[in-house]
DOSE-457977 format. One record per residue (C-alpha): residue number from 1; residue in three letters; chain; y, z, x. Coordinates in nm, 2 decimals, m for minus. Layout:
<numars>
- n_res_chain_Y_Z_X
- NUM_ALA_A_Y_Z_X
...
</numars>
This chain:
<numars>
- n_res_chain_Y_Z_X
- 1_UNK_A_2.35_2.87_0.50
- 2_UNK_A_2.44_2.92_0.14
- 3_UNK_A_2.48_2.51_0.11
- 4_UNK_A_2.32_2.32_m0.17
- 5_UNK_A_1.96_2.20_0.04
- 6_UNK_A_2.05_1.83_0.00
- 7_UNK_A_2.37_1.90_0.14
- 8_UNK_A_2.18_2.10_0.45
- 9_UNK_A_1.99_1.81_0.45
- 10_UNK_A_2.28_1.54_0.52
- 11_UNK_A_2.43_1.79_0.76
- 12_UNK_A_2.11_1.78_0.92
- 13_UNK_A_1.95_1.42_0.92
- 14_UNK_A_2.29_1.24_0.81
- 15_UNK_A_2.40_1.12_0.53
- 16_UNK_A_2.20_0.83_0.38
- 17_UNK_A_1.86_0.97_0.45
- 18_UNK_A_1.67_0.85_0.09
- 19_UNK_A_1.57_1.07_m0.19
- 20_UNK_A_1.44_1.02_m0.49
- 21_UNK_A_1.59_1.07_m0.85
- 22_UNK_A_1.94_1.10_m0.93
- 23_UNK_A_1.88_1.45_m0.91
- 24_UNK_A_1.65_1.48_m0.63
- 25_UNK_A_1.38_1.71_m0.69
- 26_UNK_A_1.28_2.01_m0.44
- 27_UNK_A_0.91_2.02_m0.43
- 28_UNK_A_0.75_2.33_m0.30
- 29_UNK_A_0.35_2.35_m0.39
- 30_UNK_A_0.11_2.10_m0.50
- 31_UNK_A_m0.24_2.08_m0.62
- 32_UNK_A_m0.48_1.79_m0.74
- 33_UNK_A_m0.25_1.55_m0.95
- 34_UNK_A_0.03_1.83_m1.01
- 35_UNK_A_0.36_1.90_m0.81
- 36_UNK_A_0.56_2.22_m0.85
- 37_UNK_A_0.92_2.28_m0.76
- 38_UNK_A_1.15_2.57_m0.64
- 39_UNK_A_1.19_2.65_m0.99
- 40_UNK_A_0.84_2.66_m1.11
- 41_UNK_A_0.86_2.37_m1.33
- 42_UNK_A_0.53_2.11_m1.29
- 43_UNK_A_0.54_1.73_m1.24
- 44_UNK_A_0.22_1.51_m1.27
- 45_UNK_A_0.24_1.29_m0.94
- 46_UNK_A_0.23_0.94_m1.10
- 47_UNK_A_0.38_0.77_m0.76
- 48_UNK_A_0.24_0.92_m0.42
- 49_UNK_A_m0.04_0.76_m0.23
- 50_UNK_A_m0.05_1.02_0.09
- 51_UNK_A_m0.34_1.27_m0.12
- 52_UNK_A_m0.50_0.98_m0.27
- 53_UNK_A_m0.77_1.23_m0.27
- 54_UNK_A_m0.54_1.52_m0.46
- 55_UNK_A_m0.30_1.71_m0.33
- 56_UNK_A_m0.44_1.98_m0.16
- 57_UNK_A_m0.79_1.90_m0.20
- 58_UNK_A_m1.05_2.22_m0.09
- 59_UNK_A_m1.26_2.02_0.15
- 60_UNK_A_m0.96_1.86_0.35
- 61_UNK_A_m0.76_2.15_0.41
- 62_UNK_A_m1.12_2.32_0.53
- 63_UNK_A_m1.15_2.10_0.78
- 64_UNK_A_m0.80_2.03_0.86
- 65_UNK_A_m0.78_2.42_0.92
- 66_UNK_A_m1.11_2.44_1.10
- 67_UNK_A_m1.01_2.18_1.34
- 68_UNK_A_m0.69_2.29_1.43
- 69_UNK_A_m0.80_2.62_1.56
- 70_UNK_A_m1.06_2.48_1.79
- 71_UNK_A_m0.89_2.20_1.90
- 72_UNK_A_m0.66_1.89_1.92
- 73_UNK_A_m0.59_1.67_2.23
- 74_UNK_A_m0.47_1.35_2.31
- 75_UNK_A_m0.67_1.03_2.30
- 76_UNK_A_m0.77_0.96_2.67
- 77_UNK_A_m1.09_1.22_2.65
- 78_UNK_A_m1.39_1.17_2.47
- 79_UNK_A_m1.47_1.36_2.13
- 80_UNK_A_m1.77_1.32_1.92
- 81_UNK_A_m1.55_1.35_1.61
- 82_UNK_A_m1.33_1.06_1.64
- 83_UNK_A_m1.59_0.82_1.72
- 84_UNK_A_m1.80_0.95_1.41
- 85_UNK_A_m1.53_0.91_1.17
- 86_UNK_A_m1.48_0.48_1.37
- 87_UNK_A_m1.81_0.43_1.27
- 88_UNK_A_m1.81_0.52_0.90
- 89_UNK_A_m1.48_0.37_0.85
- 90_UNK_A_m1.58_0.03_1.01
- 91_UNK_A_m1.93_0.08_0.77
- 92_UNK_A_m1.66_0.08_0.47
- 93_UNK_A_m1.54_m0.30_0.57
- 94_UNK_A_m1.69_m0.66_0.54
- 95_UNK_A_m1.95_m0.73_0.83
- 96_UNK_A_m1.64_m0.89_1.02
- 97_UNK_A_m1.45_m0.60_1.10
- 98_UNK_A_m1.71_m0.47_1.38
- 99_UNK_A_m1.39_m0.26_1.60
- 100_UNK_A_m1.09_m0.04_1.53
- 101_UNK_A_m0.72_0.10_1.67
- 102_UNK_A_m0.61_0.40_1.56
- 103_UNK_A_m0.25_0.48_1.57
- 104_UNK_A_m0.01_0.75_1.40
- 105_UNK_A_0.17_0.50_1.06
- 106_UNK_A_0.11_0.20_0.88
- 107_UNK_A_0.43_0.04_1.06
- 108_UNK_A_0.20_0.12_1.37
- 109_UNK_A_m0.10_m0.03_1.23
- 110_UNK_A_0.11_m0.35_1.12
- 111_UNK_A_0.24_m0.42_1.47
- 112_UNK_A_m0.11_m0.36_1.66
- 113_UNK_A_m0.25_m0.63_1.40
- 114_UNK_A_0.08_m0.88_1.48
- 115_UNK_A_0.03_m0.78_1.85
- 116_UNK_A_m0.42_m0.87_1.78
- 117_UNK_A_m0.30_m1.19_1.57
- 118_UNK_A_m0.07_m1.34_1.86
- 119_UNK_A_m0.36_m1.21_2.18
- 120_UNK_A_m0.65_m1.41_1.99
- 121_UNK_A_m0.42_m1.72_1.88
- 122_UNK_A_m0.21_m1.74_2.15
- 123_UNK_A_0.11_m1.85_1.89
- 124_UNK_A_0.33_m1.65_1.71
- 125_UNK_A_0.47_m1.78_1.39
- 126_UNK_A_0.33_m1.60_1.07
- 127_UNK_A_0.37_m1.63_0.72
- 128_UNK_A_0.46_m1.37_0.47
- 129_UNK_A_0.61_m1.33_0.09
- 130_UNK_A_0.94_m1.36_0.00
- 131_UNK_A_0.90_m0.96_m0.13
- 132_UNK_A_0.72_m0.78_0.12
- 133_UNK_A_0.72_m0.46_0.30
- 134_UNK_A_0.52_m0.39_0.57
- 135_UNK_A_0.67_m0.13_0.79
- 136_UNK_A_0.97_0.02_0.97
- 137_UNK_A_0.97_m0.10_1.35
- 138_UNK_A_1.17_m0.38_1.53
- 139_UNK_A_0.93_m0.63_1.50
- 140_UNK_A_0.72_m0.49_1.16
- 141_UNK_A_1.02_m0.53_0.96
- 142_UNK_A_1.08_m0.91_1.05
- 143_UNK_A_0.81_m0.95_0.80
- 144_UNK_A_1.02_m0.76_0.51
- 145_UNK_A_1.21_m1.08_0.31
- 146_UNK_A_1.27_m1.26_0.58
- 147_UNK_A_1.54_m1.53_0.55
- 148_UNK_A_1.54_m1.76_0.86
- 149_UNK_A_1.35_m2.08_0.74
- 150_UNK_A_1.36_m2.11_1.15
- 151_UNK_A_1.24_m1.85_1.29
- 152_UNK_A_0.92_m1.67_1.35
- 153_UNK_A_0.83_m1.56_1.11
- 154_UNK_A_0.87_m1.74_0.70
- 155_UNK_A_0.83_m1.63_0.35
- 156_UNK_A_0.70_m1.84_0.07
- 157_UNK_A_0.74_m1.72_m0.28
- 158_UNK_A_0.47_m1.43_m0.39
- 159_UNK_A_0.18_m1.53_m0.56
- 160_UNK_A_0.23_m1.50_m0.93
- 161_UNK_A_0.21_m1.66_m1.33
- 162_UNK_A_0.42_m1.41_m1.51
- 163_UNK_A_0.76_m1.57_m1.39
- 164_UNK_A_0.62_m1.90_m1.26
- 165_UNK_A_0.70_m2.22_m1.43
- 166_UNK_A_0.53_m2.44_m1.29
- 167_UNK_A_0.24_m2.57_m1.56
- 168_UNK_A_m0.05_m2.52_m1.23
- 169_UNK_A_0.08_m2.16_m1.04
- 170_UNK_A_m0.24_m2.22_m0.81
- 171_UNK_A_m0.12_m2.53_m0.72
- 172_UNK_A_0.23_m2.45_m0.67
- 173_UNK_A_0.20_m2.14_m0.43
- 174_UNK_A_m0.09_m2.33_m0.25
- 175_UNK_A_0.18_m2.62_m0.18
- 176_UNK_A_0.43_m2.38_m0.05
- 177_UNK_A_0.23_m2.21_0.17
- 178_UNK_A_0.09_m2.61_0.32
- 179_UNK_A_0.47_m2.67_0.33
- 180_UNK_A_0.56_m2.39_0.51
- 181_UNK_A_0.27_m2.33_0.78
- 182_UNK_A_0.42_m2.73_0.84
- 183_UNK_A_0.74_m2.64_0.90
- 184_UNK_A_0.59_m2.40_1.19
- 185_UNK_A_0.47_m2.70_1.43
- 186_UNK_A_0.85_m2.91_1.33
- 187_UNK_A_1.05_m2.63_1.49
- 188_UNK_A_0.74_m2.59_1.78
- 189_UNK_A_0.65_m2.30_1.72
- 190_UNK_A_0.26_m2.23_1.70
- 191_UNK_A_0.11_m2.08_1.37
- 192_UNK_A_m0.05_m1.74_1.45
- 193_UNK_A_m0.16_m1.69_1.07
- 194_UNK_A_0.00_m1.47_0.73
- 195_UNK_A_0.04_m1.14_0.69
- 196_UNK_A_m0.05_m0.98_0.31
- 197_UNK_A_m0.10_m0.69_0.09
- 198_UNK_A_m0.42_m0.84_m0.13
- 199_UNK_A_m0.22_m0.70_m0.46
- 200_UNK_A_0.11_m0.78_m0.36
- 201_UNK_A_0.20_m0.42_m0.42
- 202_UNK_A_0.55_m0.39_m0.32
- 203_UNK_A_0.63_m0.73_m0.50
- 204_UNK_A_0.56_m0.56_m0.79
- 205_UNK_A_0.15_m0.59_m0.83
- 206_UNK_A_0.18_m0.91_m1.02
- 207_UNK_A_m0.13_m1.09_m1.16
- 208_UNK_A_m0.22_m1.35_m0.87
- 209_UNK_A_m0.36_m1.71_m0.96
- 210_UNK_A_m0.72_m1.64_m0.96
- 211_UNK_A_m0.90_m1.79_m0.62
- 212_UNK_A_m0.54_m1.79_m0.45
- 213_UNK_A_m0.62_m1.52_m0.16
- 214_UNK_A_m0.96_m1.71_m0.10
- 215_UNK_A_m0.77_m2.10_m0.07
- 216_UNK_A_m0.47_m1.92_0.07
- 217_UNK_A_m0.75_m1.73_0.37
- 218_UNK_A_m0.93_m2.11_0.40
- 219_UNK_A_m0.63_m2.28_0.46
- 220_UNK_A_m0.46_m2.01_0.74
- 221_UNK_A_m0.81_m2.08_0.89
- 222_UNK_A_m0.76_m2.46_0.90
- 223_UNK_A_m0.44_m2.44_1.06
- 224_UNK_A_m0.61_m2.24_1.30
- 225_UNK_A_m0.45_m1.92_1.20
- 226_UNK_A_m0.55_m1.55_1.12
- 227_UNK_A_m0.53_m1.35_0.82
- 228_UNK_A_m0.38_m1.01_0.81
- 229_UNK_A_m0.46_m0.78_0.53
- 230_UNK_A_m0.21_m0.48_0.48
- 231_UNK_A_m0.43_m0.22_0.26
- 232_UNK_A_m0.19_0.07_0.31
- 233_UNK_A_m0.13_0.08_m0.08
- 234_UNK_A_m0.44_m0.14_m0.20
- 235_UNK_A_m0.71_0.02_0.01
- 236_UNK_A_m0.96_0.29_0.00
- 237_UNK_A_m1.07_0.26_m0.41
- 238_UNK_A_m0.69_0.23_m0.49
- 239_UNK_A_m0.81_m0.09_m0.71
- 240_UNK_A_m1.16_0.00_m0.83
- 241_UNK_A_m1.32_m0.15_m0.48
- 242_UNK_A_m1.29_0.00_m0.16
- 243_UNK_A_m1.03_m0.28_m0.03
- 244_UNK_A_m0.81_m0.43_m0.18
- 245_UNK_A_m0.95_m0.79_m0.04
- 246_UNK_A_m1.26_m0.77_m0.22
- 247_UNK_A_m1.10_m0.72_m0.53
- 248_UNK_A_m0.90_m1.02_m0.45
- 249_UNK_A_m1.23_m1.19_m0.33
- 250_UNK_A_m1.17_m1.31_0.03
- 251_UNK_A_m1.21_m1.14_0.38
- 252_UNK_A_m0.97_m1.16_0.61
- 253_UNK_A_m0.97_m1.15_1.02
- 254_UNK_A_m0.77_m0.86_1.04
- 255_UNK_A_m0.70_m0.54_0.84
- 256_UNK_A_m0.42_m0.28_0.90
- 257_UNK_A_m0.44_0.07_0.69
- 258_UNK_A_m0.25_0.38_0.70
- 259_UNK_A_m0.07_0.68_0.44
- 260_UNK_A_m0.37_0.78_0.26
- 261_UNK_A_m0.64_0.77_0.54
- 262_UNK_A_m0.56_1.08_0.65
- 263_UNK_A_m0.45_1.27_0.35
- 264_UNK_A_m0.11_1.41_0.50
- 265_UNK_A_m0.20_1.40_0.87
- 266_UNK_A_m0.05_1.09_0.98
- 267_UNK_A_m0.35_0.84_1.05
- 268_UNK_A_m0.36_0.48_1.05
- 269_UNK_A_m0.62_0.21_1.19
- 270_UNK_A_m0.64_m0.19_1.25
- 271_UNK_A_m1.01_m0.32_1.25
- 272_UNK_A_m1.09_m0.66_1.38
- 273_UNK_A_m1.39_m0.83_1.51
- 274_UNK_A_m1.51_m0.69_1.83
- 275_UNK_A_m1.37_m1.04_2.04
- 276_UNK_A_m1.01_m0.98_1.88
- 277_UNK_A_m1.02_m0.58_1.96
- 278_UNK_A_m1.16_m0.64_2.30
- 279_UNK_A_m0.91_m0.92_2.37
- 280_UNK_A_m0.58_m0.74_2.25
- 281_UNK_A_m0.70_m0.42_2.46
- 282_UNK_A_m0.77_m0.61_2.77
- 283_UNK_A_m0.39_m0.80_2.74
- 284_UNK_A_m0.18_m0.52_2.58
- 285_UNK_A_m0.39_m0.16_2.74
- 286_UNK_A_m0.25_m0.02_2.40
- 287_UNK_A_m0.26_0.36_2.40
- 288_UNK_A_m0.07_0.62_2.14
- 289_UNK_A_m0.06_0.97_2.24
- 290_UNK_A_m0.14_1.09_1.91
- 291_UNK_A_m0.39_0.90_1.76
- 292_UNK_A_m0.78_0.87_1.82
- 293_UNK_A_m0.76_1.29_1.75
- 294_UNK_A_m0.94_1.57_1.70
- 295_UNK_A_m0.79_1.63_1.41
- 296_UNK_A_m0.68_1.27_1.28
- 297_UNK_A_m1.08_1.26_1.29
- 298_UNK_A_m1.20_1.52_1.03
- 299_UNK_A_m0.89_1.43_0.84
- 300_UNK_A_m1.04_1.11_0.80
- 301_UNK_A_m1.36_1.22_0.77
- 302_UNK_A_m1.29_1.46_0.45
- 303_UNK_A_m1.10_1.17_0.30
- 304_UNK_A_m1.45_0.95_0.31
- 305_UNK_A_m1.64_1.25_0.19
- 306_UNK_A_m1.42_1.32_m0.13
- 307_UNK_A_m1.37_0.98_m0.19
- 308_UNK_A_m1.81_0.93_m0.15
- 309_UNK_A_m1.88_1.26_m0.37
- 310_UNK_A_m1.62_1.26_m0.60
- 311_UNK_A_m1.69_0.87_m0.69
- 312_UNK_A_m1.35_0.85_m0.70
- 313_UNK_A_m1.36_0.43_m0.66
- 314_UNK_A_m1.59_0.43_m1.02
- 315_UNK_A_m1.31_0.67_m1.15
- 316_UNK_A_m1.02_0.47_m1.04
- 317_UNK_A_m1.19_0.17_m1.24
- 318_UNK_A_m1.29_0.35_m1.55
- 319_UNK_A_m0.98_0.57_m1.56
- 320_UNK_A_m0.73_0.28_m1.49
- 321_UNK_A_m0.91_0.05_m1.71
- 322_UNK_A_m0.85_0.29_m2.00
- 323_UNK_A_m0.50_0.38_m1.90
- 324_UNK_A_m0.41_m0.05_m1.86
- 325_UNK_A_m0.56_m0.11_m2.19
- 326_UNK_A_m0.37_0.23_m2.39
- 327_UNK_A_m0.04_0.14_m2.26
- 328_UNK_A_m0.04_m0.25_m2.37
- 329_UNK_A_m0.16_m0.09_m2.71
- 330_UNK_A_0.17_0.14_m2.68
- 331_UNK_A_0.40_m0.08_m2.50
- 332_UNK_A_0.26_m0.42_m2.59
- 333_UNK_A_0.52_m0.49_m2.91
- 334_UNK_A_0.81_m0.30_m2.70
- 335_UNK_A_1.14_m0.55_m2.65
- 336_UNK_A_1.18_m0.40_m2.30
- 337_UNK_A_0.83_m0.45_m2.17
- 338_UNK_A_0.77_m0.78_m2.06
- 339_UNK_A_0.42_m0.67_m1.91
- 340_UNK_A_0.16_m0.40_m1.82
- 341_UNK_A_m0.08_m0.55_m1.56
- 342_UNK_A_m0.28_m0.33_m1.28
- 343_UNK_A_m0.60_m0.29_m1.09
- 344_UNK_A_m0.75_0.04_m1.05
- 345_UNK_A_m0.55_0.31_m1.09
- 346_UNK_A_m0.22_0.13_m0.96
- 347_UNK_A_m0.07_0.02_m1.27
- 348_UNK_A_0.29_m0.17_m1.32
- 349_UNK_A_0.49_m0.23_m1.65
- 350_UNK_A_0.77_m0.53_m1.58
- 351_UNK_A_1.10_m0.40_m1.78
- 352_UNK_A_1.32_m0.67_m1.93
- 353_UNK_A_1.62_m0.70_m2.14
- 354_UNK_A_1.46_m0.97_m2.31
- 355_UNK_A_1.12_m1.06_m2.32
- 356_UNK_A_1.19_m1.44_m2.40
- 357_UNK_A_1.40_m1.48_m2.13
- 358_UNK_A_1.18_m1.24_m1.88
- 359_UNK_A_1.55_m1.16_m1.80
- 360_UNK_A_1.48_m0.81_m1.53
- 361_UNK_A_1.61_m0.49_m1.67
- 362_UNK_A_1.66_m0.28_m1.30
- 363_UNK_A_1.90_m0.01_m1.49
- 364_UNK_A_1.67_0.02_m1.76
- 365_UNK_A_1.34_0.06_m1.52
- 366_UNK_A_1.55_0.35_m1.35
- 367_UNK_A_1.63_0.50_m1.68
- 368_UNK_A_1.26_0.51_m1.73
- 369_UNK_A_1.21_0.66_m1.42
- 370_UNK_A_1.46_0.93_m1.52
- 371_UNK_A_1.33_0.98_m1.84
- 372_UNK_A_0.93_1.02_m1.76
- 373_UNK_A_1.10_1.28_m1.44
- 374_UNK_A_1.26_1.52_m1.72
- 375_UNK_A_0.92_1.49_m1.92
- 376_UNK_A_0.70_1.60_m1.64
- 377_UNK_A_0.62_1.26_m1.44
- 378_UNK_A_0.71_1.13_m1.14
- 379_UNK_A_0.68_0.76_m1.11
- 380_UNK_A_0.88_0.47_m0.93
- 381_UNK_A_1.08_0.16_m0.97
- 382_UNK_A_0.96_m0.15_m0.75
- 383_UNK_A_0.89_m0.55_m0.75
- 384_UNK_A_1.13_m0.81_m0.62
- 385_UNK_A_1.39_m0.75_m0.86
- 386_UNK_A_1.37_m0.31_m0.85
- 387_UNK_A_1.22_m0.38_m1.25
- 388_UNK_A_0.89_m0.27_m1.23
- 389_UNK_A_0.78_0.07_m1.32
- 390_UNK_A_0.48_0.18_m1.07
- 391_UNK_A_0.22_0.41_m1.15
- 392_UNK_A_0.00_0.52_m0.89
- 393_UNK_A_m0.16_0.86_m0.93
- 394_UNK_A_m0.40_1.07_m0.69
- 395_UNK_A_m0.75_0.90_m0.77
- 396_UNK_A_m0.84_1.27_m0.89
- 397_UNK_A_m0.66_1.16_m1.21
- 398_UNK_A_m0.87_1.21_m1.46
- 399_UNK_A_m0.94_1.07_m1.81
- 400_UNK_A_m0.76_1.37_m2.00
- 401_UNK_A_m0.48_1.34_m1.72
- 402_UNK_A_m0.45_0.96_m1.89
- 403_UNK_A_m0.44_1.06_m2.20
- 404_UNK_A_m0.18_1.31_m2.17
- 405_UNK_A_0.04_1.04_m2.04
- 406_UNK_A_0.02_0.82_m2.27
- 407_UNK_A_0.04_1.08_m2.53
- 408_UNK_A_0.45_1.16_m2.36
- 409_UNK_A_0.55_0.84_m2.35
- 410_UNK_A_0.46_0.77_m2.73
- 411_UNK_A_0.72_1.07_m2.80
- 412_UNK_A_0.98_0.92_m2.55
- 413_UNK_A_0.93_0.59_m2.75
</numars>
């Protein structure tokens, strides 16, 4: 028992379980925006969206706590609590999404909407980008850069104008996805609709042709397919709004969530109109031991109320607006930094070895990584091509939290 942890770890789980860092960091307490590990030092959690309230926060560990000691069953009895916390969540959403699914993961939440998508359309070809991540499970993961210009489901190029050529992006991603719904009814195969995060988050948060999730939504619809929304990173005030579809500007027919809904307790949810809900229910009797709790509910619950009292979707906009403009004033003249774009407090700088050529710097993004970890901040490496530094803090960070790190990576620069 006197083996190095990670090695009890591989011992344990097997080699090849992920970690982060090249020296992977043992985390022990955590509070608001700050980490601590085993050996006291503190971090500034730039990267995890799980507390999107803060870790720890007061109010959800009160009612985590309270709940757990009076009770927590499985879904198949009725419980004021859950049903309470349906109600406000579906209040949060466009007029459209009248009914919801709770389930355990956003994986989970991602194949009830597939599973909704193929009930209400009866087909089952669907449309993705070429740098997506959606989830973990059999079907879920089809979705992640899928490759078979055949099969079931297709990817067209992600929406963006920093890398695009073409003298009209609109035009140019619009075609592709035309072309490619198309190529659905050549190979007979029925168009159930597309699949998308409305900021592209995992493809690296890129600045999307304005009005392409609203032509993109209308012509889905005219093939006579549905539009999945996957707000597990872009939802609840991550951009400013409550969804990441409105600030995108279009509403979709179906909309998956999961990680920071329940603050640490797993809790995800797919809402749908009340004829989609009703119809998947009545084909697929969908039922997950876990989910629809006791204590997924006040989870939930305390999540809303921070996020309500706090007005932490007016700090995310003020915050990450301050944040996006300081670090283009830092950055902006940088040969490595091809961009710094963002919405909210989810911010991404694009590292390249050359900023005529846009030529991706991956090594140099991880050195970044590296070098913001030994200064007190823990951030990621993301995007398409592993180039693109993500910053995505608690929505508890604060103006002087901002200012502080922009302050440290002046001296690393």
């Amino acid at each position: 028992m006197n083996m190095p942890l990670q090695h009890r770890r591989d011992a344990v789980f097997g080699a090849g379980s992920p970690l982060f860092y090249a020296e992977p960091l043992h985390i022990v307490s955590g509070q608001g925006v700050k980490l601590r590990d085993a050996k006291g030092k503190e971090y500034v959690d730039m990267y995890n969206n799980v507390p999107c309230v803060g870790h720890c926060h007061p109010h959800v560990v009160s009612a985590i706590q309270s709940q757990v000691s009076q009770l927590n069953i499985h879904n198949r009895y009725l419980h004021e609590a859950i049903i309470d916390y349906g109600e406000r969540l579906i209040e949060k959403h466009s007029a459209r999404m009248e009914n919801v699914v709770f389930s355990c993961t956003g994986t989970e939440a991602n194949e009830v909407a597939l599973q909704m998508a193929k009930t209400a359309t009866g087909c089952r070809g669907f449309v993705c980008t070429d740098a997506a991540y959606h989830g973990n499970s059999n079907e879920v993961r089809k979705l992640n850069r899928p490759s078979d210009p055949h099969g079931e489901y297709r990817s067209i190029p992600f929406p963006e104008t920093y890398r695009c050529e073409a003298s009209q992006p609109l035009d140019y991603f619009i075609d592709h996805l035309n072309a490619t719904i198309a190529s659905f009814d050549k190979d007979n195969i029925p168009f159930a609709g597309m699949v998308i995060c409305p900021i592209l988050a995992n493809e690296g948060l890129p600045n999307i042709p304005a009005r392409f999730m609203q032509m993109a939504t209308d012509l889905v619809h005219e093939h006579g397919g549905l539009v999945i929304a996957d707000e597990v990173q872009a939802g609840l005030c991550r951009t400013g709004e409550w969804w990441g579809y409105e600030s995108e500007g279009f509403c979709p027919d179906i909309v998956s969530m999961g990680k920071p809904l329940g603050a640490g307790i797993p809790l995800a949810a797919t809402a749908a109109s009340r004829a989609i809900v009703e119809s998947f229910r009545k084909q697929s009797r969908y039922f997950n031991t876990f989910a629809s709790s006791p204590l997924q509910a006040v989870a939930g619950m305390a999540v809303l109320d921070v996020l309500d009292s706090e007005k932490l979707a007016e700090n995310s906009t003020k915050v990450g607006k301050w944040l996006r403009r300081s670090l283009q004033e830092v950055l902006g003249d940088h040969p490595s930094v091809g961009q710094v774009r963002g919405r909210g407090l989810f911010i991404a700088i694009e590292w390249v070895k050359d900023r005529i050529t846009k030529e991706p710097d991956r090594s140099g993004a991880l050195q970044m990584v590296e070098l913001l970890k030994a200064n007190g901040y823990l951030i990621g490496a993301a995007g398409r091509l592993g180039n693109v530094l993500k910053l995505r803090p608690p929505l508890v960070f604060n103006m002087q939290d901002a200012q502080a790190l922009v302050t440290t990576i002046k001296e690393i620069f």
